[in-house]
VMD Tcl script that draws the C-alpha trace (Angstrom):
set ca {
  {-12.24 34.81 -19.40}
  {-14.21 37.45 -17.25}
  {-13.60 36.22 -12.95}
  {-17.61 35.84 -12.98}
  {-17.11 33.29 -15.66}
  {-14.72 31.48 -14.04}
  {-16.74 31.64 -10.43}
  {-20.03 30.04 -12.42}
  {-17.92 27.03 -12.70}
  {-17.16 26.72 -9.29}
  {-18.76 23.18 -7.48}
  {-19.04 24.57 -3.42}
  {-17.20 27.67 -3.17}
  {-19.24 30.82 -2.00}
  {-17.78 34.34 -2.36}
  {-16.93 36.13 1.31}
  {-15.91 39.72 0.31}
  {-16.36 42.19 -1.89}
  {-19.69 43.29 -3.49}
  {-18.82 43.58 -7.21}
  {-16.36 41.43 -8.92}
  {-13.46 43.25 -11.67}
  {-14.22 43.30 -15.05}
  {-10.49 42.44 -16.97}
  {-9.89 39.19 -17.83}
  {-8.01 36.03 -15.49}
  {-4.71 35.56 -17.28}
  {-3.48 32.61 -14.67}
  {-4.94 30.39 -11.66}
  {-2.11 29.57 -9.75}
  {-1.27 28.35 -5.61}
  {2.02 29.74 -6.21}
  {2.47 33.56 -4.90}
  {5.29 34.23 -6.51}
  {3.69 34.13 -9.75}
  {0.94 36.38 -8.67}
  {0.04 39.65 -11.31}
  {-2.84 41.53 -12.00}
  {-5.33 39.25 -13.46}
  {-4.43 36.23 -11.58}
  {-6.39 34.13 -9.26}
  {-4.39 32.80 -6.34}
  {-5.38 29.47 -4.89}
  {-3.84 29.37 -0.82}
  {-3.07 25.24 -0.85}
  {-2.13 23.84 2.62}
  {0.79 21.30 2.20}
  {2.73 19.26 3.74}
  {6.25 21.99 3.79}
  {4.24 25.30 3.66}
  {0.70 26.90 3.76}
  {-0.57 29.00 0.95}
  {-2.79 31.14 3.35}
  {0.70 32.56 4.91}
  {1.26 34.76 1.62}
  {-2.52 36.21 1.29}
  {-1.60 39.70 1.80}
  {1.66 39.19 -0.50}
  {-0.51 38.08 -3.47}
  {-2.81 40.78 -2.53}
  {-0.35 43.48 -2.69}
  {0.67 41.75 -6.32}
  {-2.40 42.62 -7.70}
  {-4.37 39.29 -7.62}
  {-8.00 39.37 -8.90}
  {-9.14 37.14 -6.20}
  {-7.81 34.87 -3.88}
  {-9.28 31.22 -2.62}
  {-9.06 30.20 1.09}
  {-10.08 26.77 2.81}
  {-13.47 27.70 4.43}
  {-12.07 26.94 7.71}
  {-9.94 29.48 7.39}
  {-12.43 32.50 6.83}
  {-11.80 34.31 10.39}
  {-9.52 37.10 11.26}
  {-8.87 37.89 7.61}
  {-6.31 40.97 7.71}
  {-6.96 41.71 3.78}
  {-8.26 45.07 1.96}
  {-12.51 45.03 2.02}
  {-12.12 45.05 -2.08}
  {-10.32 41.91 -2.87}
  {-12.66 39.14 -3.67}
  {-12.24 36.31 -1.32}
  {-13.46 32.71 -2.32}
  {-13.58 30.43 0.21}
  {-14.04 26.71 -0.71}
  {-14.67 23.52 1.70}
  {-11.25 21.76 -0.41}
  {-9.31 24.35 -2.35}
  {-7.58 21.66 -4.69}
  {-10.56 21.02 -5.94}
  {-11.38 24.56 -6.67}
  {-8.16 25.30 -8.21}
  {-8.82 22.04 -10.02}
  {-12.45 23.67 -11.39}
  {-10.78 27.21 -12.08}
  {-8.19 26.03 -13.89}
  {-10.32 23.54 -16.35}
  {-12.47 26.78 -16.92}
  {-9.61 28.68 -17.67}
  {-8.25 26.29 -20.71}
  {-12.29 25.86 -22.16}
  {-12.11 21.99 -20.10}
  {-9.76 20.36 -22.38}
  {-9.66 17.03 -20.17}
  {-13.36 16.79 -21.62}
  {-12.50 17.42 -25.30}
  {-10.35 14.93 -25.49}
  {-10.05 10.85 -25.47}
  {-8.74 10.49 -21.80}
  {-6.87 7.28 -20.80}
  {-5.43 6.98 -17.00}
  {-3.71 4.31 -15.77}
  {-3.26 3.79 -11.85}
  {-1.38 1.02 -9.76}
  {1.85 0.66 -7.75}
  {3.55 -0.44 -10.47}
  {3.81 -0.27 -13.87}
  {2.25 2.74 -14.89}
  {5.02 4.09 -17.37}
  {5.11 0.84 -19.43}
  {1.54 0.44 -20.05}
  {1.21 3.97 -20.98}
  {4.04 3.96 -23.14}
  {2.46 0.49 -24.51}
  {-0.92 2.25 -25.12}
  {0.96 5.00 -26.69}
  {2.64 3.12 -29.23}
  {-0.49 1.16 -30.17}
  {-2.34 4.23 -31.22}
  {0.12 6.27 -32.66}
  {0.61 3.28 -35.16}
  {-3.17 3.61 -35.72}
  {-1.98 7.36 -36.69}
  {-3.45 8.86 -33.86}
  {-1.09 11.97 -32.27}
  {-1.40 10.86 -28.47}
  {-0.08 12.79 -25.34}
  {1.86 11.56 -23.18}
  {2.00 12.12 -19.19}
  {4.38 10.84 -16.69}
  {7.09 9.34 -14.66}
  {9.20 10.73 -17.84}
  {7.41 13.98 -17.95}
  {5.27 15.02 -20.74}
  {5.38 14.57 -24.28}
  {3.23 14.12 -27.75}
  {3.82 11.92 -30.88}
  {5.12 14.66 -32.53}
  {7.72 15.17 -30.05}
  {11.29 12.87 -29.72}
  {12.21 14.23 -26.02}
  {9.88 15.11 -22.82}
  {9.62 17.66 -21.32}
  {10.00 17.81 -17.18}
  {6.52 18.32 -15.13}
  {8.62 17.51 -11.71}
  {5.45 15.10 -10.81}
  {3.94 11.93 -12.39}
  {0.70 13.33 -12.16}
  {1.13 17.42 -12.63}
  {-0.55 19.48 -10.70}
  {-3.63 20.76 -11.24}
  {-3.28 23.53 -12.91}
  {-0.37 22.48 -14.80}
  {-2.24 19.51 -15.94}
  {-4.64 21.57 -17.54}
  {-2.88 23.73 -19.10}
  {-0.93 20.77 -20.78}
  {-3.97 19.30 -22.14}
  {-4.89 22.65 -23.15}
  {-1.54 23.35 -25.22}
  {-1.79 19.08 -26.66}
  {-5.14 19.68 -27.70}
  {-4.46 23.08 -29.49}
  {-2.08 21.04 -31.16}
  {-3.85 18.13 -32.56}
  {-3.38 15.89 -30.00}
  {-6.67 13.78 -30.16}
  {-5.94 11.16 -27.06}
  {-3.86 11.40 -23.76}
  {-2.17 8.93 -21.93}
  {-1.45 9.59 -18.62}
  {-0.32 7.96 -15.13}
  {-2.56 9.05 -12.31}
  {-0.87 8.75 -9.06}
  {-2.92 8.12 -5.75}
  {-1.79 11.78 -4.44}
  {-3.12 13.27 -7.47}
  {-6.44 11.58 -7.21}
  {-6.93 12.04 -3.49}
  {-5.90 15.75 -4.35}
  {-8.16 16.19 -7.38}
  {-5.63 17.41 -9.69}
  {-6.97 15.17 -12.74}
  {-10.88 16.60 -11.51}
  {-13.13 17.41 -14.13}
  {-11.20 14.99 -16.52}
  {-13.15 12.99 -18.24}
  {-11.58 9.24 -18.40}
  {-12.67 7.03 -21.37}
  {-10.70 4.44 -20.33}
  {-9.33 3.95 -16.43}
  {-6.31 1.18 -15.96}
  {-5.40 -0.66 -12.59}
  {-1.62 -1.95 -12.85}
  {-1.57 -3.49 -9.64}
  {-1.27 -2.22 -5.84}
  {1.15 -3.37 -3.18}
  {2.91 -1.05 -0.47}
  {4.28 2.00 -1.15}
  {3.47 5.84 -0.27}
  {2.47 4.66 3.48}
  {4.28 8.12 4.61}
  {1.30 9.64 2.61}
  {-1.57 7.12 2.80}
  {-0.71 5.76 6.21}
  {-2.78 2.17 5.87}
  {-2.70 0.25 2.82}
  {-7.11 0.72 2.79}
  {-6.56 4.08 2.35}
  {-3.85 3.82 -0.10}
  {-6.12 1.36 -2.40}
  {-9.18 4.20 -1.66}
  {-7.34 6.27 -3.01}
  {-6.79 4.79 -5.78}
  {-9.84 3.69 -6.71}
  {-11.32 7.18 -6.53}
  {-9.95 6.80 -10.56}
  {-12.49 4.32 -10.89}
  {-15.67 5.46 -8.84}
  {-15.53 9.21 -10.66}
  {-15.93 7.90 -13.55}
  {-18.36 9.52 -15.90}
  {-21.53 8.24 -17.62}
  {-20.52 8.98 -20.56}
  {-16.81 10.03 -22.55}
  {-16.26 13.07 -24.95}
  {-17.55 11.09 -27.64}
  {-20.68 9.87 -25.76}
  {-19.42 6.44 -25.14}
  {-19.54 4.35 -21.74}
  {-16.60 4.55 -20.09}
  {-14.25 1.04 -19.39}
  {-12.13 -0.37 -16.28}
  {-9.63 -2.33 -17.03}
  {-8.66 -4.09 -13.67}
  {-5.56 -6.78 -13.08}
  {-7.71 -9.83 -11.52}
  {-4.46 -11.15 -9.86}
  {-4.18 -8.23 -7.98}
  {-4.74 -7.61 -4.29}
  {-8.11 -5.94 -3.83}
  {-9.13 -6.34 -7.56}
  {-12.98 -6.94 -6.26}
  {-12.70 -3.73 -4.25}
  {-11.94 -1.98 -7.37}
  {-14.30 -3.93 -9.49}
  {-17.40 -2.82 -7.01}
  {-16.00 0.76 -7.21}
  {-16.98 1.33 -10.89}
  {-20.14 2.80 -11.64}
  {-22.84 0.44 -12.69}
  {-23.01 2.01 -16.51}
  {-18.40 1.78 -16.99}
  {-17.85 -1.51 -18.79}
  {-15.23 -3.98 -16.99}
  {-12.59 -5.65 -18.60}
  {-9.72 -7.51 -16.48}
  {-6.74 -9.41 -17.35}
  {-4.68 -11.90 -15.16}
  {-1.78 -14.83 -15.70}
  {-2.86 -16.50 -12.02}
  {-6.68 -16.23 -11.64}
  {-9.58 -18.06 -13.89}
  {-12.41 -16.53 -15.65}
  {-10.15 -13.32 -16.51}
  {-11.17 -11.71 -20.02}
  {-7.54 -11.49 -20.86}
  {-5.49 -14.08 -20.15}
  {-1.85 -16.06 -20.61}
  {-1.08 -19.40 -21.65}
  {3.03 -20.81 -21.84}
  {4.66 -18.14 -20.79}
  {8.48 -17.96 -21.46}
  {11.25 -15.99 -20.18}
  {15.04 -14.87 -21.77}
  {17.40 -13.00 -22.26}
  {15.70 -11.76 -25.18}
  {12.50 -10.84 -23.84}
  {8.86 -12.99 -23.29}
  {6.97 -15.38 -25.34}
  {3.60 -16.16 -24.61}
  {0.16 -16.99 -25.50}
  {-3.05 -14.09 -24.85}
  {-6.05 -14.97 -24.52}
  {-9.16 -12.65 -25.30}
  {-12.70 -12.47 -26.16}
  {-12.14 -11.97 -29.55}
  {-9.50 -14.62 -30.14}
  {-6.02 -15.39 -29.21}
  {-2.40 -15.11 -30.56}
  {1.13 -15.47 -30.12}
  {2.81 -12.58 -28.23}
  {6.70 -12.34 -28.61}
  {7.71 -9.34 -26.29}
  {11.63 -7.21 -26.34}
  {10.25 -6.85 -22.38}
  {12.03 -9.08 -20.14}
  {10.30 -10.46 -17.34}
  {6.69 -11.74 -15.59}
  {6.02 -8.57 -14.99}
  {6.20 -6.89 -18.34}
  {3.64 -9.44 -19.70}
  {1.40 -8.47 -16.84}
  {2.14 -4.78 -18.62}
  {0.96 -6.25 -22.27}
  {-1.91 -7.78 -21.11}
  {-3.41 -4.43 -19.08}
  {-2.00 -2.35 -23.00}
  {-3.72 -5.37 -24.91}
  {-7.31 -5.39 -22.78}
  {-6.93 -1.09 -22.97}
  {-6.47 -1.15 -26.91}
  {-8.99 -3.63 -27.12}
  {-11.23 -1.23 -25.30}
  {-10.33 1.54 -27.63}
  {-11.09 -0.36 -30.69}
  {-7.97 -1.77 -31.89}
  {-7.68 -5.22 -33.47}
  {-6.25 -7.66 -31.75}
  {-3.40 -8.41 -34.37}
  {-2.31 -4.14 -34.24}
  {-2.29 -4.34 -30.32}
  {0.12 -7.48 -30.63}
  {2.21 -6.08 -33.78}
  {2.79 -2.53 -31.45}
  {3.69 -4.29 -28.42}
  {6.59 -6.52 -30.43}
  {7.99 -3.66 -31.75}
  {8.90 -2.11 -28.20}
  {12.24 -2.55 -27.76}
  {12.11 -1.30 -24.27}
  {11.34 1.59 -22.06}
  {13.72 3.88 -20.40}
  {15.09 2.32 -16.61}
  {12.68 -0.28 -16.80}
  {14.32 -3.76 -16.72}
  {16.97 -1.88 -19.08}
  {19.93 -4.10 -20.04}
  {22.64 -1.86 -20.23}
  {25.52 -3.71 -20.59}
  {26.07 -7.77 -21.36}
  {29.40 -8.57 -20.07}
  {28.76 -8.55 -16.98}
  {24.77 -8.38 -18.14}
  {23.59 -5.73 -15.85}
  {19.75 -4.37 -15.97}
  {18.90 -1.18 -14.63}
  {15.40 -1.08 -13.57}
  {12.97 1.94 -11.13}
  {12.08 -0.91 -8.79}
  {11.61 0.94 -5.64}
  {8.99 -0.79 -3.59}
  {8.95 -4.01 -2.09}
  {6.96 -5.85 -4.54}
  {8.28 -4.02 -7.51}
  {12.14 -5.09 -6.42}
  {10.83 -8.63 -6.04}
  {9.33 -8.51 -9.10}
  {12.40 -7.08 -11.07}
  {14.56 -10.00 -9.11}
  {12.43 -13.03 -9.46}
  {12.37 -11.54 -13.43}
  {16.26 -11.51 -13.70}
  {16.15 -14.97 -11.54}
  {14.45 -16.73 -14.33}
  {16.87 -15.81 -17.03}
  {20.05 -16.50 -15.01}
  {22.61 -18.78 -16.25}
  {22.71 -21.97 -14.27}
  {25.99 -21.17 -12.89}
  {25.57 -17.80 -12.36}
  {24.67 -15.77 -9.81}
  {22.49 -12.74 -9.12}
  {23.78 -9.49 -7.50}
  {21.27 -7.05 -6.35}
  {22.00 -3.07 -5.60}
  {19.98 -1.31 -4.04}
  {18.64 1.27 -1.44}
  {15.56 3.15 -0.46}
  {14.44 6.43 -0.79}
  {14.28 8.91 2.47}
  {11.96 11.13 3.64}
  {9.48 8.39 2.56}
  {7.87 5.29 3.74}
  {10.51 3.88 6.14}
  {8.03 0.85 7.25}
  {9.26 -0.94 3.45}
  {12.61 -0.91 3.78}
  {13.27 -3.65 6.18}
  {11.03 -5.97 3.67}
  {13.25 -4.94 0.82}
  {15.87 -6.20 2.51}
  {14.13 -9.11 3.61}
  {13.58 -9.73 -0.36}
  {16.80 -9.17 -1.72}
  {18.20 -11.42 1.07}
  {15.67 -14.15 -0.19}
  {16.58 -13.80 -3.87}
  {19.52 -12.99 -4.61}
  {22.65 -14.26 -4.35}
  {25.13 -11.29 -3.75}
  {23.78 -8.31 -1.61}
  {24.95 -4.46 -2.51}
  {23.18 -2.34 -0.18}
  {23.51 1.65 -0.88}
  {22.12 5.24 -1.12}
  {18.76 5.52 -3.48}
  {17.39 9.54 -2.58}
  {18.55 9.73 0.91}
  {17.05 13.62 1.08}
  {16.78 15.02 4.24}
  {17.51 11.58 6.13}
  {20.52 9.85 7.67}
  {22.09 7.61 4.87}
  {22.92 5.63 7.48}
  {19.92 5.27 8.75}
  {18.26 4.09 5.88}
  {20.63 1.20 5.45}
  {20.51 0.25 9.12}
  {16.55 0.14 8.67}
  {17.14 -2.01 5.28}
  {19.63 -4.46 7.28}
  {16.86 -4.85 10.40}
  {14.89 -6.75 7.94}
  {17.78 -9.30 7.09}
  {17.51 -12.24 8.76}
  {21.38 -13.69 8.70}
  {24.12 -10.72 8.27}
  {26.62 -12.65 6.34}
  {29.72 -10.59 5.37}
  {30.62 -12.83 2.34}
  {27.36 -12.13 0.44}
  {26.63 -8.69 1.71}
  {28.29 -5.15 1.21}
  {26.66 -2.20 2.69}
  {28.11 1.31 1.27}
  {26.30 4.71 1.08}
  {28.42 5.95 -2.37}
  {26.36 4.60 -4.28}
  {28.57 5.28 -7.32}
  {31.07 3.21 -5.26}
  {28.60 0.05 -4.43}
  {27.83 -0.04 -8.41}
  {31.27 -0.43 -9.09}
  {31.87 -3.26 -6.80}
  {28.72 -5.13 -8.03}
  {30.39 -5.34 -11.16}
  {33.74 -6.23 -9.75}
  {32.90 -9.15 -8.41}
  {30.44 -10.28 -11.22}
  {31.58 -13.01 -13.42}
  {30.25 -13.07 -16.88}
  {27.77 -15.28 -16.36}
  {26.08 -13.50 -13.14}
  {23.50 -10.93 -13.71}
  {23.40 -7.64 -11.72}
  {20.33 -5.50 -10.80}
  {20.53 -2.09 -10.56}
  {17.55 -1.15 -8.56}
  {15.59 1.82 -6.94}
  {16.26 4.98 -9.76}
  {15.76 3.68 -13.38}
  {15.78 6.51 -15.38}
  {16.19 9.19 -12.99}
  {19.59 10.63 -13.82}
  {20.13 12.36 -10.53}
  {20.11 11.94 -6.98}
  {18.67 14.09 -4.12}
  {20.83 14.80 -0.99}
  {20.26 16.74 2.38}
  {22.08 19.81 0.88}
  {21.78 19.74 -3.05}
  {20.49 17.51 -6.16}
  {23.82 16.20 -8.28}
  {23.35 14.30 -11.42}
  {23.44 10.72 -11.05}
  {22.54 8.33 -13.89}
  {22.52 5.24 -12.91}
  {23.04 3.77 -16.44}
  {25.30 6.42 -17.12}
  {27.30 4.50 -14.30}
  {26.98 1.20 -15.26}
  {28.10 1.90 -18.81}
  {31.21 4.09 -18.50}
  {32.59 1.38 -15.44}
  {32.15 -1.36 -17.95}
  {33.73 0.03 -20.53}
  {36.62 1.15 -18.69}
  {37.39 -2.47 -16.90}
  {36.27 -3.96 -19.55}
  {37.24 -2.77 -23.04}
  {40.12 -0.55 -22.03}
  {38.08 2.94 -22.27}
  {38.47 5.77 -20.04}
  {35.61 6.48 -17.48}
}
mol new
graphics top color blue
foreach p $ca { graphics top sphere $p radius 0.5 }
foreach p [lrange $ca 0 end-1] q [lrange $ca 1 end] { graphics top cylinder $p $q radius 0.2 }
display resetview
């Protein structure tokens, strides 16, 4: 595609330089210089480590076929009078719009399903997978776990939940050419407040839930839940197949009537809930076990018995946002139900990986997610037995949550490990002394406090009895862990399982 092609598609960008524009054809959009050849567009990003208008001239001197600055940026240019310059009021947005152009707008040719919230998002959208892949459909995959289609038995890494921009598009570009008909994807509140999924076109939008987290980003929880309801607001009149778009919205959850009024007039709502009344998906008798959840869904085309693998309050809050999207997609009732039961469980997500001690390994990282995950393993304790809680919290992020983490874990469970989750850049230190502020009675015989976090595992399972249940918190399926100086692999249930079988059945670790 011809750079006047791709310019036509621009929203608000207005060219600065140059008089005629080159005639070979734009290979690559990218905001990364490194990258930059002939036939590339290079996008200058400001962020939050480095500034993309710093390496102008270097992407100019690489042979770039135009480059895009932030309007506000347009004086004391020090580049050649024959580059074409773009400048653009938010360049995400244009790199957003180059890049769609670029791959013929494949988030527009295809069945587009995003699912937003604090927590959550990797179940349902595994949940929504499953259902239509047994309906035969070959359905993308985007997320926490990286990217993947039906076709595929292993992810592969996009480094954020919601890629980039133009690594988005591309993506849908390469699913598409390969037959992928629907997408699946968790849309984070940085990638909606930074347009990477602009331009797609959402047939169905899902709200998980939202509680603190990303206040290092977002700063107030109203413009955290703004954020995410941008998902909501831009949707479009009508999908790829000319079909009203739907919201699916969590009725229990804290600004659900914000979100509700943030849907165009013309997008269908649907909303689920186990707490509040008048919900068009709904619980009755819940049960919780070892062996997973039992309970009974309402909808407006009937109800059933659901018998879940998922463990927990919280995973049934998961079913019922995966029933009300597949119901929105046109999927019966009985399918939706007969996918869900055959889930046996998704990766680091109230994972049981071992049963003597039983210990669950789970991605709980915020407040309400690690109350969640504890009040979940609470209610399918033993009566004896106790429950021992590790965890930590991440640095370089919101610090103002991990006081109420500790606050929580104090409050529920019985046994306190308190370690390392992603320290980064931070003090470890640090981070635990800003977990134990929150604690309101240091007692030394139910509380350990050590950074190794290898180390802290091990103890939680040392002083577990067989009928206590210990909680693994903060990484889930993450199998490393970032430090000041270097990433080392760290898998959590990689942990759990070789200490158990060494103290346990005689193995070596």
């Amino acid at each position: 595609m011809t750079l006047k092609s791709l310019l036509n598609s621009l929203s608000d960008a207005k060219q600065l330089q140059a008089s005629s524009l080159p005639d070979g054809e734009i290979s690559l959009v990218t905001s990364d210089s490194r990258k930059v050849k002939s036939g590339t567009i290079f996008v200058a990003l400001e962020g939050g480590k480095t500034d993309g208008h710093l390496f102008l001239e270097q992407a100019a001197k690489a042979g770039a076929a135009a480059l895009v600055i932030k309007d506000s940026r347009a004086g004391n240019l020090n580049l050649p009078a024959n580059i074409v310059v773009i400048a653009a009021p938010d360049p995400r947005k244009t790199i957003a719009e180059l890049s769609a152009a670029l791959h013929n707008f494949p988030g527009q040719k295809l069945r587009m399903i995003g699912v937003t919230g604090t927590n959550g998002k990797t179940t349902v959208t595994h949940l929504i997978e499953r259902m239509l892949g047994d309906q035969g459909e070959n359905v993308g995959l985007i997320g926490t776990l990286g990217q993947k289609t039906t076709t595929q038995k292993a992810f592969d890494e996009t480094g954020h939940t919601t890629p980039m921009a133009a690594e988005l598009q591309e993506i849908l570009e390469n699913m598409r050419s390969d037959g992928t008909s629907t997408v699946v994807m968790e849309v984070s509140s940085h990638a909606l407040e930074q347009y990477r999924v602009h331009t797609c076109n959402f047939s169905v939008a899902v709200l998980t839930n939202l509680t603190q987290d990303h206040l290092d980003y977002h700063k107030t929880m109203e413009q955290y839940w703004q954020a995410k309801a941008l998902l909501f607001s831009r949707l479009q009149e009508k999908d790829f197949q000319g079909k009203a778009p739907t919201a699916v919205i969590n009725l229990d959850s804290a600004y659900a009537s914000e979100f509700i009024a943030s849907c165009p007039k013309y997008a269908k709502v649907l909303t689920y809930a186990i707490d509040a009344e008048k919900a068009d998906v709904s619980v009755k008798e819940a049960r919780y076990s070892t062996e997973g959840s039992t309970f009974t869904v309402h909808t407006p085309v009937g109800e059933t018995q659901v018998h879940l693998k998922l463990g927990g309050r919280f995973s049934v809050y998961n079913a019922l946002a995966a029933i009300a999207a597949g119901l929105a997609l046109g999927i019966s009732l009985e399918d939706a139900v007969k996918s869900l039961e055959s889930v046996a469980g998704i990766p680091g997500r109230f994972e049981a990986v071992a049963t003597n001690p039983y210990v669950l390994v789970d991605y709980a990282h915020t407040p309400d997610g690690l109350q969640n995950v504890l009040q979940a393993a609470r209610a399918i304790l033993p009566d004896k037995g106790r429950l021992i809680a590790v965890f930590g919290c991440g640095g370089d992020r919101d610090a103002t949550k991990r006081p109420k983490m500790g606050r929580i874990a104090e409050e529920l469970a019985d046994q306190l490990v308190i370690t390392s989750d992603n320290p980064r850049s931070e003090d470890p230190q640090q981070i635990l002394t800003d977990i134990i502020s929150g604690i309101k009675r240091f007692d030394s015989n139910r509380m350990l406090v050590d950074a190794d976090r290898l180390q802290a595992i091990r103890q939680a399972i040392d002083m577990a009895k067989k009928e206590d249940i210990v909680v693994v918190a903060g990484k889930g399926h993450e199998d490393y862990q970032i430090l000041a100086d270097r990433t080392i692999h760290f898998d959590d249930r990689e942990v759990v399982r070789d200490y158990v079988n060494y103290k346990y059945a005689g193995q070596t670790s």
